[in-house]
C-alpha positions as CSV (number, residue, x, y, z in Angstrom):
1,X,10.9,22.6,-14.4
2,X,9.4,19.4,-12.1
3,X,6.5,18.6,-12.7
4,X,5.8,16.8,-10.2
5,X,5.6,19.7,-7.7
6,X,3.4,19.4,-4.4
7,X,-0.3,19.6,-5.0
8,X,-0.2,22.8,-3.0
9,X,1.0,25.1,-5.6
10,X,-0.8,23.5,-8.1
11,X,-4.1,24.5,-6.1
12,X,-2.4,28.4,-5.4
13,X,-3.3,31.5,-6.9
14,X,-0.4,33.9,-7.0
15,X,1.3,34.9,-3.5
16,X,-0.5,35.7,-0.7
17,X,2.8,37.3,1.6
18,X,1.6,39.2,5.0
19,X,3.3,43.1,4.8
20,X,7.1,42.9,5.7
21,X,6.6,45.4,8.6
22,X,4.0,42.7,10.4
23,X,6.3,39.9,9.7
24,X,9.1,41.4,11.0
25,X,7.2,42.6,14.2
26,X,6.0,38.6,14.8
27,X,9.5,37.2,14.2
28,X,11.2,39.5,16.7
29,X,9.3,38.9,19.0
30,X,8.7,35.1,18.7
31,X,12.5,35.2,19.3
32,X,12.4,37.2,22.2
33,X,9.6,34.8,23.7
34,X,11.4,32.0,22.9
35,X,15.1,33.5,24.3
36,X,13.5,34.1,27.5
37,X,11.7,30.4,28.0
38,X,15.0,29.2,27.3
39,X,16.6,31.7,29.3
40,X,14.4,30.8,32.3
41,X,14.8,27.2,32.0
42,X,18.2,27.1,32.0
43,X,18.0,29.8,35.2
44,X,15.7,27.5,36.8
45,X,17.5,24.5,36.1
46,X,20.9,25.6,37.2
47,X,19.5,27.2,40.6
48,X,20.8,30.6,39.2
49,X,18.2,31.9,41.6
50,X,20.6,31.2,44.3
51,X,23.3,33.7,42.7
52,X,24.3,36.2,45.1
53,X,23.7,40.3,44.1
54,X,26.7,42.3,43.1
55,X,27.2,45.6,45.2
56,X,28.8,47.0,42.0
57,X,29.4,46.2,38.4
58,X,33.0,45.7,37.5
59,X,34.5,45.9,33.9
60,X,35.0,42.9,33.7
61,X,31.1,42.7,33.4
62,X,30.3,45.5,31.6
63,X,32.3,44.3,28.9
64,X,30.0,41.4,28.7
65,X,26.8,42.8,29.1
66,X,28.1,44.9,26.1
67,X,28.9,41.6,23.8
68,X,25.3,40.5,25.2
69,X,23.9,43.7,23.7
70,X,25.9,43.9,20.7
71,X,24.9,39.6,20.2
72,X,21.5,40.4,20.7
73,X,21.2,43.2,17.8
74,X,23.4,40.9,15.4
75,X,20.8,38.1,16.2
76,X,17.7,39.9,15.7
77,X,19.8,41.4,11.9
78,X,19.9,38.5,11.1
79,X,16.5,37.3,11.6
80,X,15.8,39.9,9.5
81,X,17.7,39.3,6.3
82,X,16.3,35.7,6.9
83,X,13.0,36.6,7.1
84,X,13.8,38.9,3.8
85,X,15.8,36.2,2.1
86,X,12.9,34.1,2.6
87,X,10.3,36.3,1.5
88,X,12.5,37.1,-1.5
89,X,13.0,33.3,-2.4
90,X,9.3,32.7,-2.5
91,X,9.1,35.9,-4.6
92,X,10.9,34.2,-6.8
93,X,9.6,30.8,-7.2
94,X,6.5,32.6,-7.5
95,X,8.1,34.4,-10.6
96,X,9.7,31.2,-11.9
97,X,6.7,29.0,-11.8
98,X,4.3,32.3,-13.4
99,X,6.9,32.0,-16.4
100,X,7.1,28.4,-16.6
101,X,3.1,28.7,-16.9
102,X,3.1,31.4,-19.4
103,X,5.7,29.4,-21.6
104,X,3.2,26.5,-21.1
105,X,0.6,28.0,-22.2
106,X,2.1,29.3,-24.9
107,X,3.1,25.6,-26.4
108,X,-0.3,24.6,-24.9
109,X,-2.2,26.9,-28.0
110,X,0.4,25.9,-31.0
111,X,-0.1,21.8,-29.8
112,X,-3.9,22.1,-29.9
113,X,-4.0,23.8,-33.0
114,X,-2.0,21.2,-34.5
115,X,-4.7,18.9,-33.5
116,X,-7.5,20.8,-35.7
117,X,-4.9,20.4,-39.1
118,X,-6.7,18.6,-42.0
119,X,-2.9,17.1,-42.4
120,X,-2.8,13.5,-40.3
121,X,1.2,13.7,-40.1
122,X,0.6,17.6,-38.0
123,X,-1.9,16.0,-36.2
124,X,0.1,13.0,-34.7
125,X,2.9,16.2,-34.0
126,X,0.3,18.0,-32.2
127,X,-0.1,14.8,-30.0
128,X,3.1,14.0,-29.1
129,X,3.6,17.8,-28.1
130,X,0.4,17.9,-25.7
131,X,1.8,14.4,-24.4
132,X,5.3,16.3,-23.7
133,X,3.5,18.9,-22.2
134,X,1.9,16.8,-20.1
135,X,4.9,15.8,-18.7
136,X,6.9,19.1,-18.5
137,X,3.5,21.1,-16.6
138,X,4.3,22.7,-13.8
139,X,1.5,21.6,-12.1
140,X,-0.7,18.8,-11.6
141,X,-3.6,21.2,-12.8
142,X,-1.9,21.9,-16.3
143,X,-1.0,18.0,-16.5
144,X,-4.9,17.3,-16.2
145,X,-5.6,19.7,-18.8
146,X,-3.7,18.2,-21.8
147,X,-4.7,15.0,-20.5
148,X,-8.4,16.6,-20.8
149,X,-7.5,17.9,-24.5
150,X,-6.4,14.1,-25.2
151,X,-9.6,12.7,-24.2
152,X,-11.8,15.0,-26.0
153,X,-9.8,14.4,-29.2
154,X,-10.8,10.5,-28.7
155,X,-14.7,11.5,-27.9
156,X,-15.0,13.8,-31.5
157,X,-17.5,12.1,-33.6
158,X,-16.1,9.3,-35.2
159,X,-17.2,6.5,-38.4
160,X,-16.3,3.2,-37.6
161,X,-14.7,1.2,-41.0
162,X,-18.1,-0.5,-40.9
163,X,-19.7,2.7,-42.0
164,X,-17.7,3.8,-44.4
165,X,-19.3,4.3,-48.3
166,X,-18.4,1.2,-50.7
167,X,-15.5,1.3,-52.8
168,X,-14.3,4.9,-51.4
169,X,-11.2,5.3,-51.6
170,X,-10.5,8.2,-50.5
171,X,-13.1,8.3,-47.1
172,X,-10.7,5.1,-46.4
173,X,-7.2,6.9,-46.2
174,X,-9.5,9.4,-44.5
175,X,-10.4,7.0,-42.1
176,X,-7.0,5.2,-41.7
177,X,-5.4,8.4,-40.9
178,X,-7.6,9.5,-38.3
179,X,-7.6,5.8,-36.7
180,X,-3.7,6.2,-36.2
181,X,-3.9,9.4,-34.4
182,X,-6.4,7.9,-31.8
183,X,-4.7,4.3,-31.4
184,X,-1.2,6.8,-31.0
185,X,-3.4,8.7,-28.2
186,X,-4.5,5.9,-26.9
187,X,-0.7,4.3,-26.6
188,X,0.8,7.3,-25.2
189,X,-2.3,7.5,-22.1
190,X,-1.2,3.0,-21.7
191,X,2.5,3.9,-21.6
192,X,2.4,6.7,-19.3
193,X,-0.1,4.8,-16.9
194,X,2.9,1.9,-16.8
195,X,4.9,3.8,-15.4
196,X,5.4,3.6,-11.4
197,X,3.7,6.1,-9.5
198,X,6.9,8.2,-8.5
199,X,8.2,8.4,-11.6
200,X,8.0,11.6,-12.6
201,X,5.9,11.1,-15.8
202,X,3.5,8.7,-14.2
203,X,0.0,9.6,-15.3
204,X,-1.6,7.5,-12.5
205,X,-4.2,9.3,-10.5
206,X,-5.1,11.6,-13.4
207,X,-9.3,11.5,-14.5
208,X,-9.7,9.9,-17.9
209,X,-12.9,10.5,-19.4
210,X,-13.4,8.3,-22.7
211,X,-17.0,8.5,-22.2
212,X,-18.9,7.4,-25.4
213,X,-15.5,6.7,-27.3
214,X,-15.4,4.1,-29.9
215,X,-12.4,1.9,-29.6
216,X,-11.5,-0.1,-32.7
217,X,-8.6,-2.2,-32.5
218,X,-8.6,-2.4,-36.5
219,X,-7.9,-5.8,-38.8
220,X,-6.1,-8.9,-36.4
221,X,-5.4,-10.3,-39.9
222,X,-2.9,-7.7,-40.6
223,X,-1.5,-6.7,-36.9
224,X,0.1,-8.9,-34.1
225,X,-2.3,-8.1,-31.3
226,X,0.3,-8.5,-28.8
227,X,1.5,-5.6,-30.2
228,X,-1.8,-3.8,-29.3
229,X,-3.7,-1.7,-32.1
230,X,-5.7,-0.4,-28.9
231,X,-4.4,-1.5,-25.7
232,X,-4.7,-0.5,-22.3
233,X,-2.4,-4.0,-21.2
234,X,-0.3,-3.6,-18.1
235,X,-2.0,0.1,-17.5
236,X,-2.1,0.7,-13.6
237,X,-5.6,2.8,-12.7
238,X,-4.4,3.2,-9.1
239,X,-6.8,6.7,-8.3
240,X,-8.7,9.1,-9.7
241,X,-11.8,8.7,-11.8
242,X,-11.7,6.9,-15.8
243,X,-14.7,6.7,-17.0
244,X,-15.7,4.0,-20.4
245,X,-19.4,4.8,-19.8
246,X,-21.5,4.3,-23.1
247,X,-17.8,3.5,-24.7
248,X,-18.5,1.2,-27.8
249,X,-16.3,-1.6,-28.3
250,X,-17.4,-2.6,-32.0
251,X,-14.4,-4.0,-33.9
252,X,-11.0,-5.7,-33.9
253,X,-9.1,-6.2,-30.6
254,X,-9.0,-3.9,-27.3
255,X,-6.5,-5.4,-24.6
256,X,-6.8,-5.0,-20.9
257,X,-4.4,-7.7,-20.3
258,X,-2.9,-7.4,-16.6
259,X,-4.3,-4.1,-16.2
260,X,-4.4,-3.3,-12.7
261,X,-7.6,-1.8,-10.7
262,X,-6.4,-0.9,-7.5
263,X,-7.7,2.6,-6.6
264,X,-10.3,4.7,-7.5
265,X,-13.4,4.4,-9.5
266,X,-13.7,2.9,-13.0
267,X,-16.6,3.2,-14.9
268,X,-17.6,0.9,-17.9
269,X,-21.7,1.7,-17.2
270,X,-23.9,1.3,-20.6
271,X,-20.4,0.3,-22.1
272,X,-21.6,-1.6,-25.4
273,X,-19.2,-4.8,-26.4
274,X,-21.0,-5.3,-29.8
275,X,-17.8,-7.0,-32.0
276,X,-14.6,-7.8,-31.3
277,X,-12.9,-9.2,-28.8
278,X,-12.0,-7.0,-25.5
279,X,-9.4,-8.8,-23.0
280,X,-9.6,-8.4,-19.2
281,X,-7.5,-11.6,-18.9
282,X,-4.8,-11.6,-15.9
283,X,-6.1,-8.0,-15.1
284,X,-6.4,-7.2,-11.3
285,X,-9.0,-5.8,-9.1
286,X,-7.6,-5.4,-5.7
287,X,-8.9,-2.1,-5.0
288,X,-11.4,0.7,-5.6
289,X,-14.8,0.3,-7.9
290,X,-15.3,-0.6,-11.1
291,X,-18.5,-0.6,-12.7
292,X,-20.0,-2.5,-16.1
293,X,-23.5,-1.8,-14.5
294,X,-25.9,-1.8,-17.8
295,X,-23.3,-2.7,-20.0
296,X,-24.4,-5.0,-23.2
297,X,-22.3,-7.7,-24.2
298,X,-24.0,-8.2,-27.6
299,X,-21.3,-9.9,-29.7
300,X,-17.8,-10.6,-30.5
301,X,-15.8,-11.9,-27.4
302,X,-15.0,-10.5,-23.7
303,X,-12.1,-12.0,-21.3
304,X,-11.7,-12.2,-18.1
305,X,-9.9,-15.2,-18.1
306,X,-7.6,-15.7,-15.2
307,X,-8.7,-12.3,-13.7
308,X,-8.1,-11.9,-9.8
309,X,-11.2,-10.1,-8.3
310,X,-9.4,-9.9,-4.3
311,X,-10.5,-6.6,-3.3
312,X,-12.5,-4.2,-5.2
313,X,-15.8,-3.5,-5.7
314,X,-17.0,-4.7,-9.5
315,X,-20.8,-4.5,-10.7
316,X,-22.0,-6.0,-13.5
317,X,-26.2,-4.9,-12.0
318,X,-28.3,-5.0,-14.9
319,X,-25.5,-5.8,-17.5
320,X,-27.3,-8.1,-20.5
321,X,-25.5,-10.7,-21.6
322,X,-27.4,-11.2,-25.2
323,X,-24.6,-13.2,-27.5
324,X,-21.0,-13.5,-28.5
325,X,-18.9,-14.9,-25.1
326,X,-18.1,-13.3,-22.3
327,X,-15.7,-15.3,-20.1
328,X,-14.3,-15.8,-16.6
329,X,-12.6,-19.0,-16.6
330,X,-10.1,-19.6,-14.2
331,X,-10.7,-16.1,-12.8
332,X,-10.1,-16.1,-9.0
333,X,-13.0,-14.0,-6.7
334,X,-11.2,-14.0,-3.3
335,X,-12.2,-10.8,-1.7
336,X,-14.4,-7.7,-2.0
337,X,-17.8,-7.8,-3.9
338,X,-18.3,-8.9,-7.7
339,X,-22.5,-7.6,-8.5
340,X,-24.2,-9.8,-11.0
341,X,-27.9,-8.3,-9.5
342,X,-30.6,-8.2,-12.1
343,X,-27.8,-9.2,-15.1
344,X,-29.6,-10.7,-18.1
345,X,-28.4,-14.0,-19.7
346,X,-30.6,-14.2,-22.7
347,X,-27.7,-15.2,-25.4
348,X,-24.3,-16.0,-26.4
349,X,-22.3,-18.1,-23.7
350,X,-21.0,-16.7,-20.3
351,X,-18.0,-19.0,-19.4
352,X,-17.0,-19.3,-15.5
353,X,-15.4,-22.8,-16.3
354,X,-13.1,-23.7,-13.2
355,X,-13.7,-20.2,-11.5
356,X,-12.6,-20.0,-8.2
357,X,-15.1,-18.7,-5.4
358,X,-12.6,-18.2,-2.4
359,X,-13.7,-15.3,0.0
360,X,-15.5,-12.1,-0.9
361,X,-19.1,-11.7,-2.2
362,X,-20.3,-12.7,-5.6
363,X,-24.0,-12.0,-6.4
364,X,-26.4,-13.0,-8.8
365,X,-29.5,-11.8,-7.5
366,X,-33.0,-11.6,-9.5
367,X,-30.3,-12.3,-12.2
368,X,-32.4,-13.7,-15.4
369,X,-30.8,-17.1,-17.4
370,X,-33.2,-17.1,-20.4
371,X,-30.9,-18.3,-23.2
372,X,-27.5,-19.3,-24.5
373,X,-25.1,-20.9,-21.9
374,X,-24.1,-19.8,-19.0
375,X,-21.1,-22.7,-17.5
376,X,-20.0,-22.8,-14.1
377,X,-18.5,-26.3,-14.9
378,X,-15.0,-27.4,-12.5
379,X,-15.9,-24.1,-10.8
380,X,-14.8,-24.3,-6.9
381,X,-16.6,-22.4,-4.3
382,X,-14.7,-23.1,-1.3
383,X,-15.3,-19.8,0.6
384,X,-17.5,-16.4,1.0
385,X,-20.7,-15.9,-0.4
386,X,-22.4,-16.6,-4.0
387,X,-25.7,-15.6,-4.3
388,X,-28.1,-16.6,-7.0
389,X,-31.4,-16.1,-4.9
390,X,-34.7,-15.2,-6.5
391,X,-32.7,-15.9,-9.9
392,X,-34.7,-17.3,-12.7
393,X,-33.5,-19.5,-15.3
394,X,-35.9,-19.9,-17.8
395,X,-34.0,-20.9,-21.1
396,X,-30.6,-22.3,-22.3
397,X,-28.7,-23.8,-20.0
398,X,-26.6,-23.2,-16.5
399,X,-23.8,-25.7,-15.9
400,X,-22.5,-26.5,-12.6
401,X,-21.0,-30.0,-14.2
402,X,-18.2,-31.5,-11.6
403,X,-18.2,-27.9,-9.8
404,X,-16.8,-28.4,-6.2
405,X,-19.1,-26.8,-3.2
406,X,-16.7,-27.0,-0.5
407,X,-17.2,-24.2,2.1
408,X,-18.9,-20.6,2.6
409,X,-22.4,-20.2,1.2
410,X,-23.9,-20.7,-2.3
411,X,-27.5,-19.2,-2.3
412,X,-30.4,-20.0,-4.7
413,X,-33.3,-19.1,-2.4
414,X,-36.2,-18.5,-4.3
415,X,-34.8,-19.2,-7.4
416,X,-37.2,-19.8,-10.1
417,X,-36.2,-23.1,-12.6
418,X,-39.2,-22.7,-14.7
419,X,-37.3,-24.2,-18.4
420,X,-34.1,-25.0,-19.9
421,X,-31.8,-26.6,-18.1
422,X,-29.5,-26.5,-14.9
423,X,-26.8,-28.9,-14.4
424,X,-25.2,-30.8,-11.5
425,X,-23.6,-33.7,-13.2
426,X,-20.7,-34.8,-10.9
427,X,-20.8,-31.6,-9.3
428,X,-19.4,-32.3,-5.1
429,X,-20.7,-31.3,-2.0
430,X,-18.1,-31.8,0.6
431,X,-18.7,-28.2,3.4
432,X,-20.2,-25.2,3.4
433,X,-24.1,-24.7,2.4
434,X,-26.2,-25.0,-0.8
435,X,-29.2,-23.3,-0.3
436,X,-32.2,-23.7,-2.8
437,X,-34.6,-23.0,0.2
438,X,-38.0,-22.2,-1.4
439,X,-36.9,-22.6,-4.6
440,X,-39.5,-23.4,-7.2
441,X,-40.0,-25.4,-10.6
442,X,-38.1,-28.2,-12.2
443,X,-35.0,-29.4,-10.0
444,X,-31.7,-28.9,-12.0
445,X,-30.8,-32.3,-13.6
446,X,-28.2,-34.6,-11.1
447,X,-28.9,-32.5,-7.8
448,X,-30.9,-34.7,-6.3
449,X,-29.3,-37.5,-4.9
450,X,-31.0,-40.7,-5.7
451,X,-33.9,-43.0,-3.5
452,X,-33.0,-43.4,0.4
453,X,-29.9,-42.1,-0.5
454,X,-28.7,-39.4,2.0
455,X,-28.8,-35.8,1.4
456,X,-24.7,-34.1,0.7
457,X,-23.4,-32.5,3.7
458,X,-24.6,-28.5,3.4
459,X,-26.9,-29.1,0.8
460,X,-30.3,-27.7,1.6
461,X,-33.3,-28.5,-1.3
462,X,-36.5,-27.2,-1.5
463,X,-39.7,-29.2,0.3
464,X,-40.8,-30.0,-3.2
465,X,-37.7,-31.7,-4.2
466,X,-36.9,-34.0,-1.7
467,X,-35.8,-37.5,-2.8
468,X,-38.3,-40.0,-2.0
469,X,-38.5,-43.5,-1.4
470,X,-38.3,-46.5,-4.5
């Protein structure tokens, strides 16, 4: 059994075979059409036309035209038996892949019921079978359905540790249990999206759908992280649709490390990151869309340190940044589009320390800075566009400290400084334009240069704040 058969007959519904009678009828005389083009090439090729007629037929020739006839009926037999033989042969794959189905199926019911045991031990049994169906299906239909079952099992209410009654006992094995059957779910879904795309128990391309799933990555005090009490790390989401929407990330540690993003759409929207710390670091997003739009960032920690944004599309609109740390440092945006629009800032400390702003689009438009830091210090924009325009930074503080503005377009248009405090201290000007055009309030401390001295090359301040004389 492959299961990596063609998507064709995982999309067919039985045999659809024209009557033999009718199919023999076309095959003959395909062959007949195609003898005589091939006949009358060859005459017309070879001037044959210029043969001279035969007053009589010899035996010579009869004899031929009788191994001509007797050639032609042997051909068109054995068109015949291959045109049966052929019809037969799908008959049977057709018959082979309904029993392969019905054996599936059959495995299909005892695995799920496993998962409905009161018994942790038949549960984790029942998962490991659905996973080994998954890979045996005969289709790419039946390998979405246990992959469906395995999902739903993860999206089943579920009581986070924090919830749990005092000093029971018993609700904590409970609980314990039930937590290693979804971190073995979740392992089995990161080891099969590893795996290269041809291999043929790649899970790449499949839908995911952990929509309001709680991940937990448990106590770091008693587990190694980098051995991954919930980790998606090196997992490839090359097509299809996975969606996180209204996931909650409350707890212990979730790893994304060097996950790769290159197809498809990836939702996080309405995600909450309330505890924890969730890691995005190294991950890649060359391709496809990914979306955090609406997500909260409430507490705990969130890393996309070292991250390579070259290609995809990735929205953060409306996403509220309201404590713990969220950070990009060292995280490369070199291509595609990266949507801050509308994000709120109000808490906690957003961390694009020595970011790199190479090529690509990077918006933070009517984005709101009303608290807790957000640090573009040592970033380098050298290429593309940033866009902070009509953003308002009305609390905390926004550090552009020694940042390097070397090329393509950083745009604060309209921006509104109206409290706290933005930051230019030793921050370069060297190519490319600055833009604060119309922008109104309090200048950010260290951007203007000082008396009679001239303006940076590309930098463009708003009529209000130009330097004036001693």
């Amino acid at each position: 059994m492959n299961p990596r058969l063609p998507r064709r007959q995982a999309e067919r519904r039985g045999l659809r075979l024209w009557p033999v009678g009718i199919v023999l009828v076309l095959a003959i005389t395909v062959a007949v059409l195609v003898a005589a083009a091939v006949f009358y090439a060859g005459w017309d090729l070879l001037g044959a036309h210029k043969l001279k007629p035969e007053p009589s037929v010899d035996s010579k020739t009869l004899f031929d035209l009788v191994k001509l006839a007797f050639g032609v009926v042997a051909g068109a037999g054995a068109l015949v038996a291959l045109v049966v033989a052929y019809r037969r042969q799908r008959v049977d794959e057709d018959g082979a892949l309904r029993d392969a189905t019905r054996l599936h199926t059959e495995r299909f019911t005892t695995a799920v019921s496993q998962l409905g045991n009161e018994s942790a031990a038949v549960r984790l049994g029942g998962v490991h079978a659905l996973a080994g169906l998954a890979d045996d299906a005969p289709t790419r239909e039946l390998r979405q359905t246990c992959i469906d079952v395995l999902c739903a099992y993860l999206r089943l209410p579920y009581t986070a540790e924090a919830d749990l009654p005092a000093n029971d006992a018993e609700a904590r094995h409970t609980y314990l249990a039930l937590r290693e059957v979804r971190h073995t779910v979740i392992r089995l879904i990161r080891d099969h999206l590893r795996l290269p795309l041809e291999h043929h128990h790649s899970w790449q391309g499949h839908d995911f759908d952990f929509t309001g799933v709680m991940f937990d990555g448990g106590d770091l005090s008693k587990a190694v992280f980098s051995a991954g009490a919930v980790s998606f790390n090196g997992a490839v989401f090359s097509a299809g649709v996975v969606s996180f929407s209204r996931a909650v990330f409350s707890g212990g540690a979730v790893g994304f490390e060097g996950a790769v993003f290159s197809g498809g759409v990836v939702y996080f929207g309405e995600a909450v990151f309330s505890g924890g710390r969730v890691y995005f670091s190294r991950a890649v997003f060359s391709g496809g869309r990914v979306y955090f739009s609406r997500a909260t960032f409430s507490g705990g920690s969130v890393h996309f340190s070292r991250a390579t944004f070259s290609g995809s599309a990735v929205g953060f609109g409306e996403a509220v940044f309201s404590g713990g740390t969220v950070g990009f440092g060292e995280a490369v945006f070199s291509g595609g589009t990266v949507d801050f629009s509308r994000a709120v800032f109000s808490g906690g400390a957003a961390d694009f320390l020595a970011a790199t702003f190479s090529n690509g689009r990077v918006g933070f438009r009517a984005a709101t800075f009303s608290g807790g830091a957000a640090d573009f210090s040592e970033a380098v924009f050298s290429g593309g566009t940033v866009t902070f325009s009509r953003a308002t930074f009305s609390g905390g503080t926004v550090g552009f400290a020694a940042a390097t503005f070397s090329g393509g377009t950083v745009d604060f248009s309209e921006a509104v400084f109206s409290g706290g405090a933005a930051i230019f201290t030793e921050a370069t000007f060297s190519g490319g334009t600055v833009d604060f055009s119309e922008a109104t309030g309090t200048a950010p401390r260290a951007l203007i240069p000082a008396a009679r001295a001239p303006l940076p090359d590309g930098l463009i301040l708003a009529a209000a704040w130009q330097p004036t004389g001693p």
